[in-house]
C-alpha positions in Angstrom: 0.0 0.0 0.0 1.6 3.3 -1.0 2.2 5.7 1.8 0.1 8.3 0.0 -2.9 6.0 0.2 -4.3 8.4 3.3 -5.0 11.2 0.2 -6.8 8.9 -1.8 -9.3 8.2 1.4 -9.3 11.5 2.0 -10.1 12.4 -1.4 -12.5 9.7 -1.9 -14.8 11.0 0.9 -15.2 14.2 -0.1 -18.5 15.6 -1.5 -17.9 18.4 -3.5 -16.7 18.6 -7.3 -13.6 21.0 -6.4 -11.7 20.5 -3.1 -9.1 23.3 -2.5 -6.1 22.4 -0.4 -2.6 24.1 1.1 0.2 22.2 0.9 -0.2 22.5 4.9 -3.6 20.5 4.7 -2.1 18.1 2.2 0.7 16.8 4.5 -2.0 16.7 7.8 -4.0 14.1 5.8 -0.6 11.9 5.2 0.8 12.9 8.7 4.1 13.4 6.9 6.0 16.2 5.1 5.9 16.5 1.7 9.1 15.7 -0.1 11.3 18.6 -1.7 10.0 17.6 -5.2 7.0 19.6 -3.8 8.3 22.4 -5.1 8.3 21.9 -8.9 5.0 22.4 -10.5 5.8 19.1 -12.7 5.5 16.7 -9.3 1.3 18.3 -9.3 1.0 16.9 -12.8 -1.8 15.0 -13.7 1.1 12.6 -15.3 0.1 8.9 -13.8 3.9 8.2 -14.5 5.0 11.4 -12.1 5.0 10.4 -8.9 3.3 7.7 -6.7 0.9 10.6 -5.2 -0.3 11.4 -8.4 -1.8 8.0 -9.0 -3.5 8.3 -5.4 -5.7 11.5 -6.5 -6.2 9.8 -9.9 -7.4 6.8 -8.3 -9.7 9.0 -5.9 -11.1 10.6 -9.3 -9.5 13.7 -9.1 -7.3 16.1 -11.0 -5.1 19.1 -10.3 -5.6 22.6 -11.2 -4.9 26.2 -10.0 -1.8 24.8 -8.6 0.0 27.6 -6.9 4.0 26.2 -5.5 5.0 29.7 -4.3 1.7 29.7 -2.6 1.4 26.4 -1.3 -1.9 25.5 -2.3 -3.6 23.9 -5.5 -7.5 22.5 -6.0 -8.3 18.9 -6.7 -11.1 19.0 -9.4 -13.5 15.7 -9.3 -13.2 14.4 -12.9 -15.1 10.9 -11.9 -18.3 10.7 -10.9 -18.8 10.0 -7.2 -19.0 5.7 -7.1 -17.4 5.1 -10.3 -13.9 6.3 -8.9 -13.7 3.6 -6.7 -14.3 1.2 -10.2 -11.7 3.2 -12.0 -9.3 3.2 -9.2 -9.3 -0.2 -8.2 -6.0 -0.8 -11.4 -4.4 1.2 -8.7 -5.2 -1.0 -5.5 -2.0 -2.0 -3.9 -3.8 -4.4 -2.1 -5.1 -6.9 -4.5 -3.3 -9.9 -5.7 -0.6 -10.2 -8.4 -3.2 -12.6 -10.1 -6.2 -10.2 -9.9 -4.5 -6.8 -10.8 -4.8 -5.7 -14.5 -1.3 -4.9 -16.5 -0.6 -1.4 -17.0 0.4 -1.0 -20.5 1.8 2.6 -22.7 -1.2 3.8 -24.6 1.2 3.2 -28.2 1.3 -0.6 -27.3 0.3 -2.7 -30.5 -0.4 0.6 -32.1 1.8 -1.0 -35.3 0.4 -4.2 -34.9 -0.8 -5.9 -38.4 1.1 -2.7 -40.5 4.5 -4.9 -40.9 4.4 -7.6 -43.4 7.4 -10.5 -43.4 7.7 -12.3 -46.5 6.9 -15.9 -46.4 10.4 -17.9 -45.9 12.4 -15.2 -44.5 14.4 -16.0 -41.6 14.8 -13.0 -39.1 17.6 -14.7 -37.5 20.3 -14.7 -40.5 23.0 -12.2 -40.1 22.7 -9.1 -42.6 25.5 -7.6 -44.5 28.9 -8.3 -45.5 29.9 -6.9 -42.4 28.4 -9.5 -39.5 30.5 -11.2 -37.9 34.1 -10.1 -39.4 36.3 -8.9 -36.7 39.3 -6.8 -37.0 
């Protein structure tokens, strides 16, 4: 379970479409500090790939706006409908098993797939070029 999982709760709980938080607020729900990265706008991205945070408020339902670093505060906008985050965010439940949790794959793969053609008989395993295997 990722130690950010308190946000997600937190998160997950709350009512309203927009939830505006200070950094302050942020770290009282984990009951830790907030790491230096805090201070780049990039670690707030909505970027699943950022940051193990960022998957907690994505798995809540929520995005990031209005984020404000020199300010220390930012809004969580709901983007799920209240009940079907839970649905959504289950692909990020650290608590399932290996055999129950879905594969994460990059959007691009098998985007090519069936758009290469290999000629009947080739072998993909002969050396090309005059060049293989001379050594100098």
């Amino acid at each position: 379970m990722s130690k950010y999982a308190a946000l997600r709760r937190f998160l997950e709980g709350q009512k309203s479409e927009r939830v505006p938080m200070s950094f302050a607020e942020i770290e009282k729900v984990l009951g830790f500090k907030l790491p230096n990265s805090q201070r780049y706008p990039a670690w707030w991205s909505n970027n699943a790939t950022n940051n193990v945070m960022t998957n907690e408020w994505i798995a809540a339902g929520f995005k990031t706006e209005q984020v404000d670093v020199g300010g220390r505060k930012l809004v969580f906008r709901r983007v799920t409908p209240l009940g079907l985050a839970e649905e959504e965010g289950a692909r990020f439940d650290e608590t399932q098993s290996s055999e129950t949790k879905k594969p994460r794959r990059h959007p691009g793969f098998g985007l090519m797939k069936g758009l290469t053609k290999i000629a009947p008989g080739t072998d993909l395993t002969t050396p090309t070029g005059e060049e293989w295997g001379r050594s100098e």
